[in-house]
PDB file with SEQRES, HELIX, SHEET and CRYST1 records, atoms N, CA, C and O in Angstrom:
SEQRES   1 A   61  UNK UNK UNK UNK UNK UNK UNK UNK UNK UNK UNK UNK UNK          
SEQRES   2 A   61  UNK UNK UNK UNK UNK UNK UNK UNK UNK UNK UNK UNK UNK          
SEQRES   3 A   61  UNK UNK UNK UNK UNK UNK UNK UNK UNK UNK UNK UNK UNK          
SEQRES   4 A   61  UNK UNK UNK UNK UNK UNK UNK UNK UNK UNK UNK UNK UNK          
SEQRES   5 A   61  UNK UNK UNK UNK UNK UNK UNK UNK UNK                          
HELIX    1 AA1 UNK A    4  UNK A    7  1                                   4    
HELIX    2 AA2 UNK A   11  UNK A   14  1                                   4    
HELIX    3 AA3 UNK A   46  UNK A   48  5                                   3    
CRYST1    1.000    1.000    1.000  90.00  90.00  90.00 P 1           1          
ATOM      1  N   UNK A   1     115.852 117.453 115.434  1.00  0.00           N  
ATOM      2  CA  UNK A   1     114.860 117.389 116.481  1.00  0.00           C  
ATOM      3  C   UNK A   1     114.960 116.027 117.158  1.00  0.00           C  
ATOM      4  O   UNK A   1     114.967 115.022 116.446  1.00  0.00           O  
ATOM      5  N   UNK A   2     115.054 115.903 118.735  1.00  0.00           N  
ATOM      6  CA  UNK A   2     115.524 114.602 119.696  1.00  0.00           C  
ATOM      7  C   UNK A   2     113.944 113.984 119.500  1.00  0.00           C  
ATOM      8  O   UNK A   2     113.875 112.809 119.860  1.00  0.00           O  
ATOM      9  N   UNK A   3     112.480 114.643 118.924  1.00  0.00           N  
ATOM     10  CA  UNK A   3     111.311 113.638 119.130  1.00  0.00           C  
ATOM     11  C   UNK A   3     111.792 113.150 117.724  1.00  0.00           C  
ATOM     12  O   UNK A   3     112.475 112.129 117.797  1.00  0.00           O  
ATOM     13  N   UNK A   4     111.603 113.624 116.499  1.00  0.00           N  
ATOM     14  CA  UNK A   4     111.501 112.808 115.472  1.00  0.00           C  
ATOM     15  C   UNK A   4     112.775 112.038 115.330  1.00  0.00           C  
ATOM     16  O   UNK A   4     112.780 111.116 114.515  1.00  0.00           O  
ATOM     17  N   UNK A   5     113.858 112.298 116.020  1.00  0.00           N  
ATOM     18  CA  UNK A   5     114.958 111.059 115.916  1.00  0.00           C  
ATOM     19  C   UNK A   5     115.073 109.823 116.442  1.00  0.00           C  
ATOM     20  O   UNK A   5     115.898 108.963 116.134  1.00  0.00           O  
ATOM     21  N   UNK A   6     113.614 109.727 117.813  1.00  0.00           N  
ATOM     22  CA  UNK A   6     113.350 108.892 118.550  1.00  0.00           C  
ATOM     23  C   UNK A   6     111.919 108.021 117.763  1.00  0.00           C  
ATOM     24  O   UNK A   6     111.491 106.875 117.901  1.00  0.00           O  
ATOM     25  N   UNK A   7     111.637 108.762 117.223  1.00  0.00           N  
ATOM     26  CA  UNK A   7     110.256 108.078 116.215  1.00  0.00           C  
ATOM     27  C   UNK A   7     110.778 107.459 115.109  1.00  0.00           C  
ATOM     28  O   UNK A   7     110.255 106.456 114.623  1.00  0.00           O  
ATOM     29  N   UNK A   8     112.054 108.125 114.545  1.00  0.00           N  
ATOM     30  CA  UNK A   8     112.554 106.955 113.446  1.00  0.00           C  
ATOM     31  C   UNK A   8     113.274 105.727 113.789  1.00  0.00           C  
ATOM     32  O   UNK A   8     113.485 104.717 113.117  1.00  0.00           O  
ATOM     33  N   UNK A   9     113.626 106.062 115.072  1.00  0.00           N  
ATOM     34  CA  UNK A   9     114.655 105.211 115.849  1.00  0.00           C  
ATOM     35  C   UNK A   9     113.523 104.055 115.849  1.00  0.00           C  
ATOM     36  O   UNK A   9     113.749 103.064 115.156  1.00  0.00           O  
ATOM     37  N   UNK A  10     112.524 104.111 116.459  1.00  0.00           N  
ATOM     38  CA  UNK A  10     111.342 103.404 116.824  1.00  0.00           C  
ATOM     39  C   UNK A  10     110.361 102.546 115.750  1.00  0.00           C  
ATOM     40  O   UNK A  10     109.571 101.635 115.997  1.00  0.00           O  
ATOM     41  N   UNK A  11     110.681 103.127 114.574  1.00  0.00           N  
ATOM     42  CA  UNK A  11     109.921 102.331 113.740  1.00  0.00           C  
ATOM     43  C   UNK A  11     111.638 101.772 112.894  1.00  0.00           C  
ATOM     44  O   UNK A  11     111.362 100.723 112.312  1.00  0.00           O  
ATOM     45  N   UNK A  12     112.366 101.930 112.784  1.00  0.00           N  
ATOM     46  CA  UNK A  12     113.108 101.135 112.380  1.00  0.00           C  
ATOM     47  C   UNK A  12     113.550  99.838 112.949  1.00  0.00           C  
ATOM     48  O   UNK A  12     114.170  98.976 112.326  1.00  0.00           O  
ATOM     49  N   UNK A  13     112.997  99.749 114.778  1.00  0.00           N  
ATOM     50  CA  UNK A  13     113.670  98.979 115.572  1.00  0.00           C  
ATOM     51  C   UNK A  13     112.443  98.093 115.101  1.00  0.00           C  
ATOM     52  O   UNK A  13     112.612  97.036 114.494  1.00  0.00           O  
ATOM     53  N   UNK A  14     111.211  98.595 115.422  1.00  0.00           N  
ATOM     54  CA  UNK A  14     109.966  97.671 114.860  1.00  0.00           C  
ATOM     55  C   UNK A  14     109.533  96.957 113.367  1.00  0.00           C  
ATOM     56  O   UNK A  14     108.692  96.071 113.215  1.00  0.00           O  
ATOM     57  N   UNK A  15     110.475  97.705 112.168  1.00  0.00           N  
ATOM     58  CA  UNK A  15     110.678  96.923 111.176  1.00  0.00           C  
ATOM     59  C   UNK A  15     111.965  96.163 111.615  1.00  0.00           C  
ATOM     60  O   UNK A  15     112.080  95.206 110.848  1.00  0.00           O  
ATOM     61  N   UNK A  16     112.848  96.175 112.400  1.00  0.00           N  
ATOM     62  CA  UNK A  16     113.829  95.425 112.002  1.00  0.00           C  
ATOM     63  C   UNK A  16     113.498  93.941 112.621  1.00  0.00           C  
ATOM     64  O   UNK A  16     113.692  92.799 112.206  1.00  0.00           O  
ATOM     65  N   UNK A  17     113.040  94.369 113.546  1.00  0.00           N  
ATOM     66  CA  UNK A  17     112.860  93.195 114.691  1.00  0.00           C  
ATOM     67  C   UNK A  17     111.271  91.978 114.189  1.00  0.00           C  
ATOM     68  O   UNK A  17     111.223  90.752 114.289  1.00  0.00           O  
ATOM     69  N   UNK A  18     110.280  92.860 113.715  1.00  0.00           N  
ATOM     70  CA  UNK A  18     109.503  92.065 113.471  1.00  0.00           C  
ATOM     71  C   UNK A  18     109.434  91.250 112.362  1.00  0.00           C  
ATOM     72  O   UNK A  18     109.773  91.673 111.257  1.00  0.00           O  
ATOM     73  N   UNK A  19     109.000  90.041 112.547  1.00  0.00           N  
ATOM     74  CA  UNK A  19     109.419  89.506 111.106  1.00  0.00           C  
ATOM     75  C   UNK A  19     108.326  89.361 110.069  1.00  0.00           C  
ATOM     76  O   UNK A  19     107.310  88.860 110.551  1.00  0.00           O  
ATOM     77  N   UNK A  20     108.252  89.633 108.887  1.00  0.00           N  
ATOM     78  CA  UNK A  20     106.990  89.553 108.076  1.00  0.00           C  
ATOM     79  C   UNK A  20     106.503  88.291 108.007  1.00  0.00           C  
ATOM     80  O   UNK A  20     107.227  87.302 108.122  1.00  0.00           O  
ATOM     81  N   UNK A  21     105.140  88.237 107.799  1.00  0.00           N  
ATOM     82  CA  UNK A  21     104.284  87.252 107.856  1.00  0.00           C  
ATOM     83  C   UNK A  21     103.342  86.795 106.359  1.00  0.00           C  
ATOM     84  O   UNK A  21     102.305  87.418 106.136  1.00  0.00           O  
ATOM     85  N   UNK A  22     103.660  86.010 105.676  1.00  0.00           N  
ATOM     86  CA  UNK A  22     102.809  86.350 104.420  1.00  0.00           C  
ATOM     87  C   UNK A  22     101.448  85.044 104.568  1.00  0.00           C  
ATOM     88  O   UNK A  22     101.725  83.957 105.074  1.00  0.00           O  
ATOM     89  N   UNK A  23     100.253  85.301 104.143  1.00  0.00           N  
ATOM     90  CA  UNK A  23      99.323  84.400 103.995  1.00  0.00           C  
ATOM     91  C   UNK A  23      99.619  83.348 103.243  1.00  0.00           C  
ATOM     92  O   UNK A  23     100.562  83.609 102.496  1.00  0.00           O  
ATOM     93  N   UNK A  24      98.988  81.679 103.059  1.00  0.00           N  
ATOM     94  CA  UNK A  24      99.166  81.175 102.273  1.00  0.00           C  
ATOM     95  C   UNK A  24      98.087  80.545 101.625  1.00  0.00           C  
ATOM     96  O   UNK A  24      97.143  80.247 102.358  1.00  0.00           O  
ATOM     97  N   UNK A  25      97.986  80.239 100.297  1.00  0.00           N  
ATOM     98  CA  UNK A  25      96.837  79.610  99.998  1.00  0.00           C  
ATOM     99  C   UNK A  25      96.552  78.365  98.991  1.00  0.00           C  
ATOM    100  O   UNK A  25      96.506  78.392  97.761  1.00  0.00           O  
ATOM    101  N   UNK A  26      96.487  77.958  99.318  1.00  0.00           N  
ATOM    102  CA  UNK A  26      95.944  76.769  98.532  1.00  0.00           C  
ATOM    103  C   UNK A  26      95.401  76.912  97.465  1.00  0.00           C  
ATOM    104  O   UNK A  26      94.256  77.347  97.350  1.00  0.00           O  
ATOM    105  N   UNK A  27      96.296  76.495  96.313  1.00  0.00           N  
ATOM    106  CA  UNK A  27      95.491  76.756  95.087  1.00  0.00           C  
ATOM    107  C   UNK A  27      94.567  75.463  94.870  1.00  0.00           C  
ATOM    108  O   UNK A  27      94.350  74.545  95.661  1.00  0.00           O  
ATOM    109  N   UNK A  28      93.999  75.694  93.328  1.00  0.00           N  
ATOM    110  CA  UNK A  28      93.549  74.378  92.573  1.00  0.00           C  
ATOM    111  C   UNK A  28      93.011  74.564  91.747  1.00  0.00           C  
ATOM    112  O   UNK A  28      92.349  75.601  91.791  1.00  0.00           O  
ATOM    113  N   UNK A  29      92.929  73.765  90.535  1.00  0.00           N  
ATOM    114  CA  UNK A  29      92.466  73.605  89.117  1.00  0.00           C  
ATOM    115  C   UNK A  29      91.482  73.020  88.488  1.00  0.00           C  
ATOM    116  O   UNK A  29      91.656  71.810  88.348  1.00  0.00           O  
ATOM    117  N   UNK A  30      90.412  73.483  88.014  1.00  0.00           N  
ATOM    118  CA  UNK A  30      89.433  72.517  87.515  1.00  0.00           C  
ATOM    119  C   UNK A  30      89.290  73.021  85.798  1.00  0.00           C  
ATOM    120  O   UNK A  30      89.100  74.120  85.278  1.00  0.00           O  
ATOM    121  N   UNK A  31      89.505  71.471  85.181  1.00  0.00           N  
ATOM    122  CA  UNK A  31      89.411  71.440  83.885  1.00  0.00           C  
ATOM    123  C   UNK A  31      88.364  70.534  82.849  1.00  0.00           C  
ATOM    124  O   UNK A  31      88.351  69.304  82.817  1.00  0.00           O  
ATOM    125  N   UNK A  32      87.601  71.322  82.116  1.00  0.00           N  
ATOM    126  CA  UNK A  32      86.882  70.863  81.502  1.00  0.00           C  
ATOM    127  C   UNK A  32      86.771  70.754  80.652  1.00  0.00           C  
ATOM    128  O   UNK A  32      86.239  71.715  80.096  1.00  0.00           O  
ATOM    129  N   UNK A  33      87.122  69.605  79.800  1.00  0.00           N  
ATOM    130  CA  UNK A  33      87.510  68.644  78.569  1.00  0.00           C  
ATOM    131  C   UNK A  33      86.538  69.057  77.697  1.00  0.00           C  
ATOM    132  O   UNK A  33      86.973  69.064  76.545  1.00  0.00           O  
ATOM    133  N   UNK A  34      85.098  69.492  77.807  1.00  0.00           N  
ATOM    134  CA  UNK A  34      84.070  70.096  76.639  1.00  0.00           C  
ATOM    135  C   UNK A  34      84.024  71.263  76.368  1.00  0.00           C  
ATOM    136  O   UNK A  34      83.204  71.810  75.629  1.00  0.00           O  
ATOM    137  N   UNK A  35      84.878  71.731  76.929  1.00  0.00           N  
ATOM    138  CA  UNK A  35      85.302  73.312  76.860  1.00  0.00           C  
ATOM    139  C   UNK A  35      86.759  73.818  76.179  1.00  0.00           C  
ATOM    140  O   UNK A  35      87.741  74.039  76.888  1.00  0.00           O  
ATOM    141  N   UNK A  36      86.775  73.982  74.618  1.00  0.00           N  
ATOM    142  CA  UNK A  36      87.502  74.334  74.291  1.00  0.00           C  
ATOM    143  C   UNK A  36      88.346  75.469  74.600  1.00  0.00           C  
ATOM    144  O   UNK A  36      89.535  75.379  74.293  1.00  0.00           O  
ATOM    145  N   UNK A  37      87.905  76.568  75.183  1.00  0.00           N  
ATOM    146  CA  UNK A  37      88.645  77.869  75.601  1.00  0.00           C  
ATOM    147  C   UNK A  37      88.333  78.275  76.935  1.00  0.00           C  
ATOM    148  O   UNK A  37      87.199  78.586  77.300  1.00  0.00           O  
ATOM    149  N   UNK A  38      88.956  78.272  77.377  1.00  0.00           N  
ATOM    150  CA  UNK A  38      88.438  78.857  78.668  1.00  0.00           C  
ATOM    151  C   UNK A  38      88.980  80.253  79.489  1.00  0.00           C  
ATOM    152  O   UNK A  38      89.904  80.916  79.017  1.00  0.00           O  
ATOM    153  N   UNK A  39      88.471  80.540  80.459  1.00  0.00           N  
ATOM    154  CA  UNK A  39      88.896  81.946  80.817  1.00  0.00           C  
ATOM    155  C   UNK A  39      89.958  82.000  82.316  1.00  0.00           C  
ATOM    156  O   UNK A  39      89.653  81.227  83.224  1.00  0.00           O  
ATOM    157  N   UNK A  40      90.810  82.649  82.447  1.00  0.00           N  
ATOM    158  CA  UNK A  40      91.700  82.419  83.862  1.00  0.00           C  
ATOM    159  C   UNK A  40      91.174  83.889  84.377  1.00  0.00           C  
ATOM    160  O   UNK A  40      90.851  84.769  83.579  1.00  0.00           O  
ATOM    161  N   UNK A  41      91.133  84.030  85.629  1.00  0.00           N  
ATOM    162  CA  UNK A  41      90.578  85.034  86.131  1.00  0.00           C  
ATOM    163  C   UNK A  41      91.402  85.307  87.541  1.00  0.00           C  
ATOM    164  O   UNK A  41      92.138  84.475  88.071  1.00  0.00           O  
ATOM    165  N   UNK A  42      91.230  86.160  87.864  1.00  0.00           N  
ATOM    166  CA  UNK A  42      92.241  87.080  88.878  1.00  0.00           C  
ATOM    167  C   UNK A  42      93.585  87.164  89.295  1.00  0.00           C  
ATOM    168  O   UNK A  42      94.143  86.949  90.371  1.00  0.00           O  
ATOM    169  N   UNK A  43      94.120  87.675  87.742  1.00  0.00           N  
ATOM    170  CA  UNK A  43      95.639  88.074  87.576  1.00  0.00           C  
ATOM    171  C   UNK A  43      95.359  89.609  87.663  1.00  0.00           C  
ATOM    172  O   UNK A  43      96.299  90.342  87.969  1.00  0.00           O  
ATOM    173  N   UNK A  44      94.133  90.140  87.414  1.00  0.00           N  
ATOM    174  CA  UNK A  44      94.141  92.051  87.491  1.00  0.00           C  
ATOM    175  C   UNK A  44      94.785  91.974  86.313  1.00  0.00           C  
ATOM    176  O   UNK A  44      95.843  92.547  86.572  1.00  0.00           O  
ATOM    177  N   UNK A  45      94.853  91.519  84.785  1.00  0.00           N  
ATOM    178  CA  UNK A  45      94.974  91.672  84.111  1.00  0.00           C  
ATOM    179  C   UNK A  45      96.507  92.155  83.305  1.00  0.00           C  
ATOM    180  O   UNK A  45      96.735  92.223  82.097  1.00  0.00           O  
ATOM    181  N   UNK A  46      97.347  92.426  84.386  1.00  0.00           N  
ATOM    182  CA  UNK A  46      98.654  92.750  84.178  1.00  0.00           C  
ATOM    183  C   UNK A  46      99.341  92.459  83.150  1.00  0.00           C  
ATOM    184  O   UNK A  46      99.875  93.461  82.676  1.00  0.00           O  
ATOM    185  N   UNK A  47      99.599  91.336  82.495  1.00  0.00           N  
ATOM    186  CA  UNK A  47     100.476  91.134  81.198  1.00  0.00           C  
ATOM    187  C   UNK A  47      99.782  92.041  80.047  1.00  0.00           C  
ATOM    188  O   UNK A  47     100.463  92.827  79.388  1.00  0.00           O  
ATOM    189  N   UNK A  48      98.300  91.879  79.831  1.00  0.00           N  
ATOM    190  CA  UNK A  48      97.573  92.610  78.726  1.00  0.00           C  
ATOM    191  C   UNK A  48      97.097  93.833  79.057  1.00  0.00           C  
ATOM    192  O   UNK A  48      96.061  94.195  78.499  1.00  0.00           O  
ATOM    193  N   UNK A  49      97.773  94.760  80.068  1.00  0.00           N  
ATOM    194  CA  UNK A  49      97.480  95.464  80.558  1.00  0.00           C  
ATOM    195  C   UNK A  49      98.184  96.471  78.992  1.00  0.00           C  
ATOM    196  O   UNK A  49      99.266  96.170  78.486  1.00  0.00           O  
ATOM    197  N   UNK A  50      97.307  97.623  78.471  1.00  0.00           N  
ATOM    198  CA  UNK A  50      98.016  98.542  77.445  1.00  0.00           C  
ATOM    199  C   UNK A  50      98.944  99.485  77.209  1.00  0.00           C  
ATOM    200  O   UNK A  50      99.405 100.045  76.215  1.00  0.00           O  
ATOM    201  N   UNK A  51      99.181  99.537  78.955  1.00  0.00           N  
ATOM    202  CA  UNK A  51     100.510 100.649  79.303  1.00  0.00           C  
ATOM    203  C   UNK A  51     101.792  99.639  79.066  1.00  0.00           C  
ATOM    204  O   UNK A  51     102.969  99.999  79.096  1.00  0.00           O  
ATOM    205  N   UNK A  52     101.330  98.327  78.829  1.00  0.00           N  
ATOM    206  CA  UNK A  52     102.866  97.485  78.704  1.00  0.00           C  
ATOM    207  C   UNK A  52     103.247  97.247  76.798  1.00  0.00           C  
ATOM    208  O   UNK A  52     104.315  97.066  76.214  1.00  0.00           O  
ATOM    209  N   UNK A  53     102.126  97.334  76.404  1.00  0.00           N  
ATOM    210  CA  UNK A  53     102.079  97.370  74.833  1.00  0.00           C  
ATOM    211  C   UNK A  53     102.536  95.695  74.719  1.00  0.00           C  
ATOM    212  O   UNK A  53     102.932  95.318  73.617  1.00  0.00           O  
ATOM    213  N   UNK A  54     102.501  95.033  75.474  1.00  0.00           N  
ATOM    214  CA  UNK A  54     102.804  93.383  74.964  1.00  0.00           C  
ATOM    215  C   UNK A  54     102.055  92.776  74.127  1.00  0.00           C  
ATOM    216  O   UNK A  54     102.578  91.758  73.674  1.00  0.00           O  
ATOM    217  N   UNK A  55     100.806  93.059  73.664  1.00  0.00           N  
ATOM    218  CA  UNK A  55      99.801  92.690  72.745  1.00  0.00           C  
ATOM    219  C   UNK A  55      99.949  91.327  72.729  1.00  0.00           C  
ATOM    220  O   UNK A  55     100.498  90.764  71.782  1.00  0.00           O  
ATOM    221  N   UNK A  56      99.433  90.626  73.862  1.00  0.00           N  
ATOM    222  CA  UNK A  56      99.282  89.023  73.699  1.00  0.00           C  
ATOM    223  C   UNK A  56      97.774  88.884  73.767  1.00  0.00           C  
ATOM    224  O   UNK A  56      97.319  87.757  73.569  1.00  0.00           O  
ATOM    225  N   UNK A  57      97.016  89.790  73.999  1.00  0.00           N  
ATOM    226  CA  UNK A  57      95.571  89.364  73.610  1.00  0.00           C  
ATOM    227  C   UNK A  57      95.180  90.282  72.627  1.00  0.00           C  
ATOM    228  O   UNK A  57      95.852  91.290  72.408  1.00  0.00           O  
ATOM    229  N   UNK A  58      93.958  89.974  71.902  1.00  0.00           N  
ATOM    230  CA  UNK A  58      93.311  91.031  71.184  1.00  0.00           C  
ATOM    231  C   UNK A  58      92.302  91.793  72.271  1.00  0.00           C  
ATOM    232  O   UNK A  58      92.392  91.142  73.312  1.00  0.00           O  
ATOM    233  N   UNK A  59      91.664  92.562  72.401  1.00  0.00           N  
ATOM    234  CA  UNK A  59      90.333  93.220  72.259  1.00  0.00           C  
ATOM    235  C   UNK A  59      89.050  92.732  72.864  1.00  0.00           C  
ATOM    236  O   UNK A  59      88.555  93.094  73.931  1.00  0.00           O  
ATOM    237  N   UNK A  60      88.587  91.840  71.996  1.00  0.00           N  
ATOM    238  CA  UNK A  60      87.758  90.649  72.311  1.00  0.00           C  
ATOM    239  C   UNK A  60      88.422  89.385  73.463  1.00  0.00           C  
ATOM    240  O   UNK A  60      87.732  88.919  74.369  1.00  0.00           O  
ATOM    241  N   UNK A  61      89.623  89.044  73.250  1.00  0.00           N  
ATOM    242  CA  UNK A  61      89.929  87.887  74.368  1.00  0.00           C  
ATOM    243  C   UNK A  61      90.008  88.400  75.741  1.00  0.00           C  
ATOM    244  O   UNK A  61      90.234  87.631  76.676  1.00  0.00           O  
TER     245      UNK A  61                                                      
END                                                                             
């Protein structure tokens, strides 16, 4: 079909040509010396995630 060969034509020219753009952000760290353990927060949990079976945390951590 000459439409859908012109629609792939069209988004391939528009991925090829445009160039991706990624955000950037500024991290930073705050550490507190009276605080023996502390918690890291927004990884989405991925390494201890249970479909990977890596068992680097328990349960409780």
């Amino acid at each position: 079909n000459r439409f859908l060969s012109l629609v792939f034509l069209s988004i391939a020219t528009i991925l090829t040509f445009n160039p991706v753009q990624a955000a950037t952000k500024t991290a930073s760290v705050r550490i507190d010396s009276t605080i023996k353990h502390q918690r890291i927060t927004g990884f989405g949990g991925f390494v201890c995630s249970p479909q990977f079976g890596y068992n680097h945390m328990s349960e409780t951590e």
